[in-house]
C-alpha positions in Angstrom: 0.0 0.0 0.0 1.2 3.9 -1.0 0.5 6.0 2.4 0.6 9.6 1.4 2.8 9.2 -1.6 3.2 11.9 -4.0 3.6 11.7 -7.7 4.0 14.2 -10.4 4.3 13.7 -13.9 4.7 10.4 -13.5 3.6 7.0 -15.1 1.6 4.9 -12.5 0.6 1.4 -12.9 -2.7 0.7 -10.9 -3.3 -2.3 -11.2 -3.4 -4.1 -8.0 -2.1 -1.4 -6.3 -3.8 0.4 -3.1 -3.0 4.2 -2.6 -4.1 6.0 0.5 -4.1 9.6 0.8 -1.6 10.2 -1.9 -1.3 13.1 -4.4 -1.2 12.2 -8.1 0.0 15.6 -10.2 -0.4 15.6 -14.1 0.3 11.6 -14.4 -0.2 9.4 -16.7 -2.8 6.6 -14.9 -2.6 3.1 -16.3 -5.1 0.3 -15.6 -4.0 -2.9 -17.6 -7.1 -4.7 -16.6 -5.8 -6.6 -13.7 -7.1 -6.5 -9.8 -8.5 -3.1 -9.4 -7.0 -0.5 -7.8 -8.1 1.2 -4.5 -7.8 4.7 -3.8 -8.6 6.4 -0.5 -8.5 9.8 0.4 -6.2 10.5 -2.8 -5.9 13.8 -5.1 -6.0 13.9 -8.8 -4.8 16.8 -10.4 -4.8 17.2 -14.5 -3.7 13.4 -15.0 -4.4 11.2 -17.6 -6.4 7.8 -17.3 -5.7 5.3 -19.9 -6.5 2.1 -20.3 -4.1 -0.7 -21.9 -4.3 -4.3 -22.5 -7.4 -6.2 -21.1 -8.9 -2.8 -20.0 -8.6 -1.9 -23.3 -10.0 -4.4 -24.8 -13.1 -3.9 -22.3 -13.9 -0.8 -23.7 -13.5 -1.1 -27.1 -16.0 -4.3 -27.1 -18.2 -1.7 -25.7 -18.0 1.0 -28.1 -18.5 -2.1 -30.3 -21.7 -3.2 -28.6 -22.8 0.4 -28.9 -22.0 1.0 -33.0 -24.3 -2.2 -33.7 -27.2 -0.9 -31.9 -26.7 -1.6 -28.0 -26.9 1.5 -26.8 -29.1 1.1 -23.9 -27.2 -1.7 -22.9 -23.4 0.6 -22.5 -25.9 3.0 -21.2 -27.8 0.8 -18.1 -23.1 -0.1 -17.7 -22.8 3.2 -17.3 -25.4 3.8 -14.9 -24.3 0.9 -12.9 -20.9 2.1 -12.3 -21.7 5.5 -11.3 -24.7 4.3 -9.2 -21.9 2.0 -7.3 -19.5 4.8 -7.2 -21.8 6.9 -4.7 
């Protein structure tokens, strides 16, 4: 676990990783699609998210689903994560 770390314009792997009350400062965020991250009590400030590899492939199939007609489907995803997120 990262206790009050602080990084700037770094690259930061997430995956697996737990960060608690750290400072992340115009970085580059990358989630490969592994564990999931945790984050508690952390800062974001101008970074980048990206996602690489498995994560990737995630949301491309979803912007798939959504060009051959599954909108509602991405959508009632999308609600689900940001209903979970509160």
């Amino acid at each position: 676990m990262q206790n009050s770390a602080r990084y700037t314009q770094e690259t930061v792997l997430l995956d697996g990783e737990a960060f608690d009350g750290c400072e992340f400062t115009d970085c580059r965020l990358v989630y490969a699609g592994g564990d999931a991250p945790s984050f508690t009590d952390c800062r974001f400030n101008d970074c980048e998210w990206k996602f690489e590899d498995a994560a990737a492939r995630t949301l491309g199939y979803l912007k798939l689903i959504w060009s051959a007609g599954a909108k509602a489907a991405v959508q009632s995803t999308i609600k689900d994560i940001t209903v979970a997120a509160r």
